[in-house]
C-alpha positions in Angstrom: 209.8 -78.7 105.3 213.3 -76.8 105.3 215.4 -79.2 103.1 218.6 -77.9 104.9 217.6 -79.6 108.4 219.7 -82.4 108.1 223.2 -81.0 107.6 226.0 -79.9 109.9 226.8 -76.2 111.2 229.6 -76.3 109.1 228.4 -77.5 106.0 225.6 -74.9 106.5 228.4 -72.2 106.8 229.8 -73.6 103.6 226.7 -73.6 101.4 226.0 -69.8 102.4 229.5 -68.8 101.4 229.2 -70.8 98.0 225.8 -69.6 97.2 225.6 -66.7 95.0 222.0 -66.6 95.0 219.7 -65.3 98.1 218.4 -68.9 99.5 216.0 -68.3 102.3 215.6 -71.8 103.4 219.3 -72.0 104.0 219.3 -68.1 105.7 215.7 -69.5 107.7 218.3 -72.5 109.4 221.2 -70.7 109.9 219.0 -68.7 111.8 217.0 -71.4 113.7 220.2 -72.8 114.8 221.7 -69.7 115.8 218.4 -69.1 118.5 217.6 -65.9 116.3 214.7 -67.1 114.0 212.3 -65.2 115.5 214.3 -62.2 114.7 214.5 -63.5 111.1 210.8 -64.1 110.7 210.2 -60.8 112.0 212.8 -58.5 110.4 211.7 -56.4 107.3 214.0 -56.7 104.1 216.4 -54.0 104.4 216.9 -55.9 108.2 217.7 -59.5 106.9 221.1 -59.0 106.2 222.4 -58.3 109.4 220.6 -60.8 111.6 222.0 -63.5 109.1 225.2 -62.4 109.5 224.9 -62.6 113.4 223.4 -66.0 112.6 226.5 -66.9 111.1 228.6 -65.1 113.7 227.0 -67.4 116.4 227.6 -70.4 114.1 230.9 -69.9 113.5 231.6 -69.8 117.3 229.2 -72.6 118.0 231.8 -74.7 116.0 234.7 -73.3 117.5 235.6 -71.5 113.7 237.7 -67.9 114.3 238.3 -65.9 111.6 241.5 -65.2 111.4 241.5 -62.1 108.9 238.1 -59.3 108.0 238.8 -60.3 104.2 237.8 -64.4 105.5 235.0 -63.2 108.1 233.8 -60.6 105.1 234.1 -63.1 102.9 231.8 -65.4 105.1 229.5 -62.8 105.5 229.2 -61.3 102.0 230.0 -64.4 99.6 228.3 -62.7 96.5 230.3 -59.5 96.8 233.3 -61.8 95.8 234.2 -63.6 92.5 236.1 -66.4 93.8 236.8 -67.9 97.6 240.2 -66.1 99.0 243.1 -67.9 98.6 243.3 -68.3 102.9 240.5 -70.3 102.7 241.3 -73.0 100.3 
C-alpha cells in the first residue's frame, strides 16, 4: 500500500520538493493523481523524470498553484539540484 495516499495535493508537492532522495512511492502518487500513472509504470528510467515533472505540472494547476518565476517552477521540478529552498518560496 502507497503510504502517501492519504495526503493533500499540496503537501504531496511539498514532500517532493523537500526530498533529496528518489522516493518512488511518493513519484508513483503524484503520478496517480495527476491521471498519468500508466505513463509512470510504463516509462523506462532515463523517461521517469519528465512524466513526474508533468505530474507535478498538472498538480500544481489542479490546486490552482502558478509559478511565478523558472527558478520556483525549477526548483519544484528539480529539488535535489538545489541546496536550500529559494528565498521566494519561504
Amino acid at each position: 500500500m502507497n503510504k502517501y495516499k492519504g495526503y493533500t495535493n499540496r503537501e504531496l508537492l511539498i514532500m517532493n520538493g523537500w526530498r533529496d532522495f528518489q522516493d518512488s512511492q511518493l513519484e508513483e502518487e503524484i503520478c496517480r493523481r495527476a491521471g498519468l500513472l500508466k505513463e509512470w509504470m510504463e516509462v523506462d528510467c532515463e523517461g521517469i523524470e519528465s512524466v513526474v515533472n508533468r505530474a507535478i505540472k498538472i498538480l500544481l494547476e489542479m490546486e490552482g498553484i502558478t509559478c511565478p518565476t523558472e527558478e520556483i517552477l525549477d526548483y519544484l521540478l528539480n529539488p535535489d539540484k538545489y541546496a536550500k529552498t529559494p528565498k521566494k518560496l519561504l
